[in-house]
Rosetta silent file (secondary structure, phi, psi, omega in degrees, C-alpha in Angstrom):
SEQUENCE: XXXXXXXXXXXXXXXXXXXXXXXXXXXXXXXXXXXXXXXXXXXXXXXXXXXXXXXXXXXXXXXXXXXXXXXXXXXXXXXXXXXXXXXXXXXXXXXXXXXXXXXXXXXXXXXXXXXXXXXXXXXXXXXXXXXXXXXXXXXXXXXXXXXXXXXXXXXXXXXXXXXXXXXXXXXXXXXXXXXXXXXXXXXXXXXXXXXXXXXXXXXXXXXXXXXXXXXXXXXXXXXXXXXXXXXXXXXXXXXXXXXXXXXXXXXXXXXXXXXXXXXX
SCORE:     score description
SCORE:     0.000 S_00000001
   1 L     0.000  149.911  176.518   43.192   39.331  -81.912 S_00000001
   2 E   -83.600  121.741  161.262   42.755   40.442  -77.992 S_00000001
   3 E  -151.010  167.784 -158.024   46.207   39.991  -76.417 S_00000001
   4 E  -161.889  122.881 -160.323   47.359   41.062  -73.519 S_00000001
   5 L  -112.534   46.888 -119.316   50.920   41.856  -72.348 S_00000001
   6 L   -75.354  104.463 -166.995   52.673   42.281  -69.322 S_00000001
   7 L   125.621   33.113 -167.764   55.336   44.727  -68.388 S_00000001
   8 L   -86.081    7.215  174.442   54.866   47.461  -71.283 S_00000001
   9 L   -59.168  -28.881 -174.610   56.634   50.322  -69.848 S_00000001
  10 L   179.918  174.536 -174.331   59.759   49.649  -71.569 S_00000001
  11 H    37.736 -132.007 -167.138   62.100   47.088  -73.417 S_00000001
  12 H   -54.651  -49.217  177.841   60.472   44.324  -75.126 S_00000001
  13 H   -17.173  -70.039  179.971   57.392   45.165  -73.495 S_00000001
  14 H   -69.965  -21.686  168.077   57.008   48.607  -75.172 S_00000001
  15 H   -66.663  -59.492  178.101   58.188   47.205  -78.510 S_00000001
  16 H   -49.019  -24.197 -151.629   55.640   44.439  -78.758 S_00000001
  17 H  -111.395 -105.264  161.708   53.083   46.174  -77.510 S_00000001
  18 H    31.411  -69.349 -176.530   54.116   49.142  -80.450 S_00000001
  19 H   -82.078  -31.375  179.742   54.136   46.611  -83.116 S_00000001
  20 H   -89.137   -5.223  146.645   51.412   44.472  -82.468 S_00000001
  21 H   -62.341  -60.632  177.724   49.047   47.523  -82.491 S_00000001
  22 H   -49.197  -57.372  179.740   50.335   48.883  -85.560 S_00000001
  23 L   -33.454  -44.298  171.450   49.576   45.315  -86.619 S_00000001
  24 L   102.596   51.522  174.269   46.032   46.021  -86.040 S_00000001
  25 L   -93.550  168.911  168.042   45.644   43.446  -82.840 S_00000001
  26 E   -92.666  110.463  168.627   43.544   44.962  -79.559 S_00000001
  27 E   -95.046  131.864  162.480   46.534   45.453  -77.039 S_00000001
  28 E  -127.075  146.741 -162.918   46.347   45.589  -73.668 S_00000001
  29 E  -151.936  155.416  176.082   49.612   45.837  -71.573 S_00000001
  30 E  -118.851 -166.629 -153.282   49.915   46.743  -67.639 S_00000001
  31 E   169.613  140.996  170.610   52.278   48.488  -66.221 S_00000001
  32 L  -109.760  -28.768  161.524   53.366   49.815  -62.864 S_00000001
  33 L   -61.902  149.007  142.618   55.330   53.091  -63.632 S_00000001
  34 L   -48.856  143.072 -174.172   54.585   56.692  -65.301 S_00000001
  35 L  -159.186  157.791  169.885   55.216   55.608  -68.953 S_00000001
  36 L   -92.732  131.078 -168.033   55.156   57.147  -72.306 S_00000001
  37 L  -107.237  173.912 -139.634   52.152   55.686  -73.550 S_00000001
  38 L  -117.976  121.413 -175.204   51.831   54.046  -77.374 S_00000001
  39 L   -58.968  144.823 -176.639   48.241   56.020  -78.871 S_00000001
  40 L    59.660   29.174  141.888   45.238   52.824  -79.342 S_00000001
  41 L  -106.701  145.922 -142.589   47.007   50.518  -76.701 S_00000001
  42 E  -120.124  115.350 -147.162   44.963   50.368  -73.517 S_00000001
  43 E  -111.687  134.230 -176.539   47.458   50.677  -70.475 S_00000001
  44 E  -129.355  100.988  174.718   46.232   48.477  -66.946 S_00000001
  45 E   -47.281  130.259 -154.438   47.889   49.292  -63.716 S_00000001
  46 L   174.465  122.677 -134.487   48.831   46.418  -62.436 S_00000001
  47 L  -117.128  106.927  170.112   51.475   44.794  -59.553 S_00000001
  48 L   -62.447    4.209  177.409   52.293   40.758  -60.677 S_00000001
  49 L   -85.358  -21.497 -147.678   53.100   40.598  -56.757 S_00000001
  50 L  -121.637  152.918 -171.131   48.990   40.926  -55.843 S_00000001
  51 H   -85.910  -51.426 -171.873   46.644   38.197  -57.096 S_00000001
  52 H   -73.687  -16.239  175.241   43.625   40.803  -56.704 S_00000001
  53 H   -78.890  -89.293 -177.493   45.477   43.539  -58.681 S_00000001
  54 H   -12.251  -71.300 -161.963   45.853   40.335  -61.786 S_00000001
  55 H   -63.474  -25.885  142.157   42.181   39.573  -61.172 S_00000001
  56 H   -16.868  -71.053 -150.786   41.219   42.813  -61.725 S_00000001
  57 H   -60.639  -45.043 -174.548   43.307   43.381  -64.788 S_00000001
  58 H   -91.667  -24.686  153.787   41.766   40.341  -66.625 S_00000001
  59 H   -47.808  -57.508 -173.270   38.263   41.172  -65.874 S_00000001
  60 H   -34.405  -62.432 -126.526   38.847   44.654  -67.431 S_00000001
  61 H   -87.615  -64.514  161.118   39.895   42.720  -70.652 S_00000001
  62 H     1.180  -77.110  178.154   37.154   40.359  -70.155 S_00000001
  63 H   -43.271  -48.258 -159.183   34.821   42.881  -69.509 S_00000001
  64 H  -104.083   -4.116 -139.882   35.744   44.722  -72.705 S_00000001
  65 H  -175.695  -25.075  160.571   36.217   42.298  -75.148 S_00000001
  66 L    68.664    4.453  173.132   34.624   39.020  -74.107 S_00000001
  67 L  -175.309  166.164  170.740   38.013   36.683  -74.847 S_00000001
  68 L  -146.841  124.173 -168.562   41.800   37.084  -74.624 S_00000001
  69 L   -88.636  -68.863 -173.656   43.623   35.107  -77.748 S_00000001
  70 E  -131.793  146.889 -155.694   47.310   35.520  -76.549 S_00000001
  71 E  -127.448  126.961 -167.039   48.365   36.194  -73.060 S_00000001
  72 E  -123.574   99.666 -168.490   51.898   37.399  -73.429 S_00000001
  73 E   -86.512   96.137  177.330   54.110   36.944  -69.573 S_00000001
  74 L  -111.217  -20.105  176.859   56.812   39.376  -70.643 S_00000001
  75 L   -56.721  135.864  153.225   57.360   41.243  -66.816 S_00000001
  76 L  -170.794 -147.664 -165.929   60.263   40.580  -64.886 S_00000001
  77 L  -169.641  154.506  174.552   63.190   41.980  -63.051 S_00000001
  78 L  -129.513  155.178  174.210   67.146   40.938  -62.597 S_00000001
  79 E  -137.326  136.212  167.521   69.760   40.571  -59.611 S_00000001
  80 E  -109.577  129.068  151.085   73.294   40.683  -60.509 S_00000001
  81 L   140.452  146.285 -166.966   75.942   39.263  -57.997 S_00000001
  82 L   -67.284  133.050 -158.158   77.170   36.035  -56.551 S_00000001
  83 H   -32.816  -45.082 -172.082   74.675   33.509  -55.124 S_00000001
  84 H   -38.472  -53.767 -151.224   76.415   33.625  -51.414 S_00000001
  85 H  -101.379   16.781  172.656   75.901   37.401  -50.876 S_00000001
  86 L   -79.442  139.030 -166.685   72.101   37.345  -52.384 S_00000001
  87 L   -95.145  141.434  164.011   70.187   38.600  -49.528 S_00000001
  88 H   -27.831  -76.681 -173.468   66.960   36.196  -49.097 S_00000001
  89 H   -30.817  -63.935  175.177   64.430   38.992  -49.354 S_00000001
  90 H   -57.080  -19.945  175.742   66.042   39.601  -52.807 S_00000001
  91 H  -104.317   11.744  174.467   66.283   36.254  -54.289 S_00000001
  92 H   -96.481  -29.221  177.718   62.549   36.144  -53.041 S_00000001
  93 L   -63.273  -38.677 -174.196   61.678   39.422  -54.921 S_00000001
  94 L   -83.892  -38.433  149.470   63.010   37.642  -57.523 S_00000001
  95 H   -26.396  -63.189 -176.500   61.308   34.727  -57.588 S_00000001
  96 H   -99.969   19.892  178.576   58.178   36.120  -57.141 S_00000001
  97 H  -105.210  -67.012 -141.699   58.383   38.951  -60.010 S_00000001
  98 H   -87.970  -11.348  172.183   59.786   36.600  -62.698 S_00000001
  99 H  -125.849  -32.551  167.856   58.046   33.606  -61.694 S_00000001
 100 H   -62.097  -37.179 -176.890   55.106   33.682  -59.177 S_00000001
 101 H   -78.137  -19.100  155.928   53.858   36.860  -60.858 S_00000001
 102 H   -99.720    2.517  142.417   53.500   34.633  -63.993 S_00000001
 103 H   -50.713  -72.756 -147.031   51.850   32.059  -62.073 S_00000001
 104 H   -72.418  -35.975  150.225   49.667   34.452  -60.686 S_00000001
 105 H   -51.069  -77.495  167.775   48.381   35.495  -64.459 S_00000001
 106 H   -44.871  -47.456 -165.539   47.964   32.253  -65.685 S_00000001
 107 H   -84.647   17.881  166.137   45.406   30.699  -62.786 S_00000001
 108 H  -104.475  -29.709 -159.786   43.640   33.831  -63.691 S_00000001
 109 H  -124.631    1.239  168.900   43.787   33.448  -67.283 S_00000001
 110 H   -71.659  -74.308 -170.436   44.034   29.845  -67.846 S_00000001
 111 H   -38.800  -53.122 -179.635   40.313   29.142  -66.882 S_00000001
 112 H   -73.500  -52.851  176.646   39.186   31.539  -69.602 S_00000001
 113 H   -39.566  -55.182 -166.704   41.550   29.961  -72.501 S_00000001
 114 H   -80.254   13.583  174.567   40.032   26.740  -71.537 S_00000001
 115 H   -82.465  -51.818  176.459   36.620   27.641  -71.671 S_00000001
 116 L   -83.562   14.232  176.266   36.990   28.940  -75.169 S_00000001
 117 L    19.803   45.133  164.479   39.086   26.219  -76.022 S_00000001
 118 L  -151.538  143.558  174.094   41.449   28.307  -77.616 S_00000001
 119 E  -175.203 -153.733 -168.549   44.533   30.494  -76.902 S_00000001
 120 E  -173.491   90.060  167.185   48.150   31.300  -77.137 S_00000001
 121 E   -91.349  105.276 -150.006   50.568   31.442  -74.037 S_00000001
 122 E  -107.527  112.148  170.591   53.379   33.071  -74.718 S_00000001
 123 E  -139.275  144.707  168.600   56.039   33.577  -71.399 S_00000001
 124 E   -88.453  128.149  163.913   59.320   34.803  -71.689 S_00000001
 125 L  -116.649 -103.402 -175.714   62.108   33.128  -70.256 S_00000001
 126 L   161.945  155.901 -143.909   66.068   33.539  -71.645 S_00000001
 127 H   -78.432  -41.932 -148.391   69.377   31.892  -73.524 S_00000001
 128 H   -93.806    4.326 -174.461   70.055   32.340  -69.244 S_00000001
 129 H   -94.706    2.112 -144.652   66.734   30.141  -68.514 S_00000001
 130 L  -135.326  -11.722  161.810   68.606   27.047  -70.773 S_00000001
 131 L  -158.708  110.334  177.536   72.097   27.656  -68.640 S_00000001
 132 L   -24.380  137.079 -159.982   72.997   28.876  -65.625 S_00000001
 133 L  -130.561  119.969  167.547   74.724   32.227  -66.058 S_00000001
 134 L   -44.477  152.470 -177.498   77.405   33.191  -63.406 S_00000001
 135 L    66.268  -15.010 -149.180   76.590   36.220  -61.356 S_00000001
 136 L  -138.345   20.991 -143.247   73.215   36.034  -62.858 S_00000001
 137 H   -83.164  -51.372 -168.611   72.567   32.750  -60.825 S_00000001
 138 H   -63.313  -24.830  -57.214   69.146   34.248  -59.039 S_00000001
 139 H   160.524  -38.286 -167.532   67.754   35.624  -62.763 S_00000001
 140 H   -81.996  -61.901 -172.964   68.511   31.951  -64.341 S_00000001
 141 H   -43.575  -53.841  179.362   67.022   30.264  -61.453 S_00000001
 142 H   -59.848  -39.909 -175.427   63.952   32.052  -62.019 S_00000001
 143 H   -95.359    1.197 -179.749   63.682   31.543  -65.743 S_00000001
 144 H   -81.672  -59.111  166.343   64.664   27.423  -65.265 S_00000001
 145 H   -29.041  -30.010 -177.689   61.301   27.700  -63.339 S_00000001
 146 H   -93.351  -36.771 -174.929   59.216   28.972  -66.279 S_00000001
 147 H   -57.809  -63.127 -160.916   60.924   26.483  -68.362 S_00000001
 148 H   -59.297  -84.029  167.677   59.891   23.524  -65.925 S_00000001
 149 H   -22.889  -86.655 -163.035   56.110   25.286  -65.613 S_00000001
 150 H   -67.819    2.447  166.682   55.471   25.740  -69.136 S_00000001
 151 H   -68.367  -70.092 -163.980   56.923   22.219  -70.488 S_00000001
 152 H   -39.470  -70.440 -173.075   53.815   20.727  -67.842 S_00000001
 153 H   -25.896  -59.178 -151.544   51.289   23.895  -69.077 S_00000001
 154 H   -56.791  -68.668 -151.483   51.705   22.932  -73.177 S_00000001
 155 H   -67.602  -11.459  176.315   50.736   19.224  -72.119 S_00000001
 156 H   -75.057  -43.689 -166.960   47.752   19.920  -69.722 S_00000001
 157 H   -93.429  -35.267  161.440   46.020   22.552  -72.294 S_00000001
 158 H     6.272  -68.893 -161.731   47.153   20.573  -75.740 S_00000001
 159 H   -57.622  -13.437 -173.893   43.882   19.144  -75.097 S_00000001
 160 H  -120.233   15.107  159.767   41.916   22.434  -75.223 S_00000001
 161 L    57.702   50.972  156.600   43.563   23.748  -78.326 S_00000001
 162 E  -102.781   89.534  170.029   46.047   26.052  -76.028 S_00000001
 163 E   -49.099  147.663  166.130   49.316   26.485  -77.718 S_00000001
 164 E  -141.114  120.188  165.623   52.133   27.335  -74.968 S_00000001
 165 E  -128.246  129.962 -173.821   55.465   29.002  -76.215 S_00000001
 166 E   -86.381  158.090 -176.793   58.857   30.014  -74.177 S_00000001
 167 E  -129.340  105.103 -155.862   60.470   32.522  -75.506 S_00000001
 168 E  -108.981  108.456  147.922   64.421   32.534  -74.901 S_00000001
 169 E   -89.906  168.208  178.161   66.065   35.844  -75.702 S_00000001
 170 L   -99.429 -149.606 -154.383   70.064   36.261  -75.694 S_00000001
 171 L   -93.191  150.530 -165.212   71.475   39.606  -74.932 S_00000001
 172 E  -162.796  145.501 -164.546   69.618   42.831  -76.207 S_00000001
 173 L   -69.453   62.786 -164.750   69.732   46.831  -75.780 S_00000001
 174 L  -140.953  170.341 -171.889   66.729   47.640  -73.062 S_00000001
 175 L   -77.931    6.676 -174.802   66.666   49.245  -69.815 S_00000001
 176 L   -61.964  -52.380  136.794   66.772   45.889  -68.122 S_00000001
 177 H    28.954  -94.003 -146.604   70.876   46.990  -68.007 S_00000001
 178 H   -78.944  -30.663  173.231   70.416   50.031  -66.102 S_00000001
 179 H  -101.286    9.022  178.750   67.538   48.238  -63.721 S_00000001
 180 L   -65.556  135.822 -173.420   69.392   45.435  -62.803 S_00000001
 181 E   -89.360  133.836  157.313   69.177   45.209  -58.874 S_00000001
 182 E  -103.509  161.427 -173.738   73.191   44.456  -57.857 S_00000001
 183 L   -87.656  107.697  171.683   74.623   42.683  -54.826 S_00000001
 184 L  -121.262   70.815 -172.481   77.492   45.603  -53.967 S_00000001
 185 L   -81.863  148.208  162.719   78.593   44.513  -50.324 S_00000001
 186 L   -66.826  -12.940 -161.799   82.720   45.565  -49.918 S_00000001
 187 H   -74.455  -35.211 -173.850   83.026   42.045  -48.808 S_00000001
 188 H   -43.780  -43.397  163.988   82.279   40.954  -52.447 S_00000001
 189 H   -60.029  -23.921 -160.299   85.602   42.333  -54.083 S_00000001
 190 H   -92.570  -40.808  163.015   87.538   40.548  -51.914 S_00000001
 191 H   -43.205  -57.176 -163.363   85.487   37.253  -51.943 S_00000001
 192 L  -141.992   82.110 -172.206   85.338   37.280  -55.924 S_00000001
 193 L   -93.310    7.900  147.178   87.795   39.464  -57.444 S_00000001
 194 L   -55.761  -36.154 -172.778   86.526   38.627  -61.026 S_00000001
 195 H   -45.726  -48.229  156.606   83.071   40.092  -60.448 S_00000001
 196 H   -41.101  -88.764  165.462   83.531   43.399  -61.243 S_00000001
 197 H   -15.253  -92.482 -151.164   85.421   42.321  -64.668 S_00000001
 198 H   -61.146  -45.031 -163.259   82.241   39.935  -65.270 S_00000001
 199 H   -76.253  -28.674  154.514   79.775   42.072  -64.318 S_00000001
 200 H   -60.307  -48.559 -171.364   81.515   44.872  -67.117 S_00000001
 201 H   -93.074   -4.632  171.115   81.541   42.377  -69.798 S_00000001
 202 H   -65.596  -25.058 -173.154   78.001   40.915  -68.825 S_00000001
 203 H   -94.210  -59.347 -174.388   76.752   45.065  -69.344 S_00000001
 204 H   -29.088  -71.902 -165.827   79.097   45.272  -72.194 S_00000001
 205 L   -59.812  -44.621  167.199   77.230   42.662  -74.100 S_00000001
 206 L  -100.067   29.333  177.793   73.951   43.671  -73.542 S_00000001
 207 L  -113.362  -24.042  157.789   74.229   47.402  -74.071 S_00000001
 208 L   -63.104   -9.931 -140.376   75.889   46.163  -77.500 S_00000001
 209 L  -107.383 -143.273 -152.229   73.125   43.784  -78.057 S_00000001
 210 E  -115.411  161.759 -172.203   70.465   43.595  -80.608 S_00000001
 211 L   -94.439  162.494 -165.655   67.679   45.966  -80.389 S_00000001
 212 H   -69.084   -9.979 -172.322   64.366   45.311  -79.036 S_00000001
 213 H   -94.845    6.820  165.720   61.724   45.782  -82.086 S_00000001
 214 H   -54.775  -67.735 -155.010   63.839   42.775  -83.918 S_00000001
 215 H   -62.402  -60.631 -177.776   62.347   40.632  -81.096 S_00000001
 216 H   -52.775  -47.668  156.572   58.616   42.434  -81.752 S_00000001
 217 H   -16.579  -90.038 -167.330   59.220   41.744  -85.474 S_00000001
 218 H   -53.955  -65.117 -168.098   59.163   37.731  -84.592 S_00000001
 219 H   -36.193  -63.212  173.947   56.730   38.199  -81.964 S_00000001
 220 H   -37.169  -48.433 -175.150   54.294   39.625  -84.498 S_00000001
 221 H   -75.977  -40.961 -171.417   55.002   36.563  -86.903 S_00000001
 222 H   -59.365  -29.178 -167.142   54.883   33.707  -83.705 S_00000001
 223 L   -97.144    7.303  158.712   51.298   34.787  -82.798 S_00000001
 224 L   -95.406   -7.642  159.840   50.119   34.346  -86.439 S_00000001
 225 L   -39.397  140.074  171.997   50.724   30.883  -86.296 S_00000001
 226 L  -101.521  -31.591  165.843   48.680   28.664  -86.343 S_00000001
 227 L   -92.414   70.202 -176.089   51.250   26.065  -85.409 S_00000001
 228 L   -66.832  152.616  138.417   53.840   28.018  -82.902 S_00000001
 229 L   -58.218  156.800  162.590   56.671   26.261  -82.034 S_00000001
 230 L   -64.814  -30.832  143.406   57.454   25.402  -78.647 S_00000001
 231 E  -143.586 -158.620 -163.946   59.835   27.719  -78.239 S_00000001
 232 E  -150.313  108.572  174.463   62.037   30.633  -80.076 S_00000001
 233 E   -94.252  102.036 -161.112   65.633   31.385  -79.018 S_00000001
 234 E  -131.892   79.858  173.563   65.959   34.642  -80.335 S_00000001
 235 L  -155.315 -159.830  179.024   69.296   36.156  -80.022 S_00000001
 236 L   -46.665  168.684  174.186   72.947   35.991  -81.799 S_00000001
 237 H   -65.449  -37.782 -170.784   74.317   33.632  -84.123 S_00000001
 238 H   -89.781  -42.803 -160.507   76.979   32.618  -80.746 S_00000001
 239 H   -77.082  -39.005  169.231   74.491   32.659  -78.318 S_00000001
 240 H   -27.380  -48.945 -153.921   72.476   30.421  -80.363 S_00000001
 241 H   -90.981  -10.478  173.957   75.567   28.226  -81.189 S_00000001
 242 H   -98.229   -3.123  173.799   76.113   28.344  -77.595 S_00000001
 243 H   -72.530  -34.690  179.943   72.608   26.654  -76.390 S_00000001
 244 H   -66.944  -51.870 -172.197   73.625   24.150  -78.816 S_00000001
 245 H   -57.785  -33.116 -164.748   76.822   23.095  -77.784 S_00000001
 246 H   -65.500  -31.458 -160.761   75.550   23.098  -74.050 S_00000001
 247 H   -76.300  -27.662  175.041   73.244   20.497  -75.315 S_00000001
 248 H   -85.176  -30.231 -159.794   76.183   18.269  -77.172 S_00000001
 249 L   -86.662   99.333  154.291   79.288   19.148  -75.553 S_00000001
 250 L    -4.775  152.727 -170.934   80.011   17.071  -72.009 S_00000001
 251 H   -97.179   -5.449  157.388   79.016   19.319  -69.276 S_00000001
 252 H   -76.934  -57.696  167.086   82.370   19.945  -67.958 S_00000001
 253 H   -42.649  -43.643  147.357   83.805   21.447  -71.398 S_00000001
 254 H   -10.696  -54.755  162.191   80.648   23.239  -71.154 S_00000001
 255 H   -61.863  -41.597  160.822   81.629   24.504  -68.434 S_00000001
 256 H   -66.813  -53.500 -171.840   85.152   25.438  -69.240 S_00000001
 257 H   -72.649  -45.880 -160.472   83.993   27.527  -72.226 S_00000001
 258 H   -64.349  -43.413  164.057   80.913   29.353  -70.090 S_00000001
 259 H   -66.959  -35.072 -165.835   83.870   30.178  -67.392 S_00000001
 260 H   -65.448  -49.702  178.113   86.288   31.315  -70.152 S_00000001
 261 H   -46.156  -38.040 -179.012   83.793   33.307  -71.519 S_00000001
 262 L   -94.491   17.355  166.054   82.864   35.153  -67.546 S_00000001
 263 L    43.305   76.543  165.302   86.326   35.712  -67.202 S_00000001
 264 L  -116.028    0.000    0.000   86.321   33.217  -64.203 S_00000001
């Protein structure tokens, strides 16, 4: 299969992209960064902010290859830090990485699935796209958007034998950690004098967290399907158990465990 993955520089990206070569798929992955690159996958600069860099990207594949079977929206970015003191500019940056820039893919790459009237859309969202996550408010907010989008996507392409699957990870051991943009104003301690404390066990968890070539492991098995599921929650046994309960649980106890949990 042709697939083609975005954001391959590092963390899941660079796993997926790793494994589903070794698989013996045609990878193509973009990137914006100097990267160590993975020998037979075919690396495409390429900025999810510009429409004309994306159109570009997908001719190349096009170009080379004459179809693209699964289109994988894996690119994104994080802001840590309470909603109030998110500077516009930054919750627009965010916006437009983790969600416009997969917008921006798709109307490029839709039109070709449905021609061949076949494909596999794959976009990652997160355990944090299925509940708001304190601190993490702009970064949820982003993935509740992909959530919204791709419920609508699966039922418009159903008809053209275009599978669409979200992809919710929990917390997991990549450089998103360490690239997280944070809001660190002085006013912020004094406003919210948990944050620090949350923002330690929020790092805590995901420098502890499961490693990324698990998640390429499943990835490898979801795009042999023939039947995907609609989506994959793919993180701990708690975070799992906690998507459930949000779904069962009154949303104020909900709440009260999700604060207990942030040390709020």
């Amino acid at each position: 299969m042709v697939i083609l993955i975005t954001g391959i520089s590092s963390g899941f990206g660079h796993a997926m992209a790793l494994k589903l070569s070794h698989d013996g798929h045609k990878v193509y992955g973009t990137h914006r960064r100097d990267c160590d690159r993975i020998p037979g996958v075919t690396y495409l600069n390429a900025d999810v902010r510009n429409q004309q860099s994306i159109d570009e990207t997908v001719k190349t594949v096009i170009d080379a290859e004459g179809h693209i079977d699964v289109f994988i929206n894996n690119a994104g970015m994080g802001i840590g830090g309470p909603l109030e003191f998110t500077p516009i500019e930054d919750a627009q940056q965010q916006m437009d990485v983790n969600f416009m820039g997969m917008v921006r893919f798709l109307n490029s790459i839709v039109p070709i699935m449905r021609t061949q009237c076949h494909g596999h859309i794959i976009c990652f969202s997160s355990v944090g796209g299925l509940m708001g996550l304190p601190y993490q408010g702009m970064y949820s907010a982003s993935k509740y958007a992909i959530e919204g989008y791709c419920e609508a996507l699966r039922l418009e392409l159903r008809q053209f034998g275009i599978n669409v699957t979200v992809i919710n990870p929990g917390d997991f051991h990549t450089s998103f950690t360490a690239q997280r943009k944070k809001v660190l104003p002085d006013s912020v301690a004094n406003a919210y004098p948990g944050y620090a404390k949350s923002m330690e066990s929020i790092e805590h968890d995901e420098n502890s967290g499961l490693k990324p070539d698990r998640l390429a492991r499943r990835i490898s098995r979801i795009v042999r399907k023939r039947h995907p599921r609609n989506r994959y929650i793919i993180a701990t046994t708690v975070q799992k158990a906690s998507v459930l309960l949000k779904t069962i649980l009154p949303a104020r106890w909900f709440d009260q465990i999700l604060a207990s949990y942030y040390k709020l």
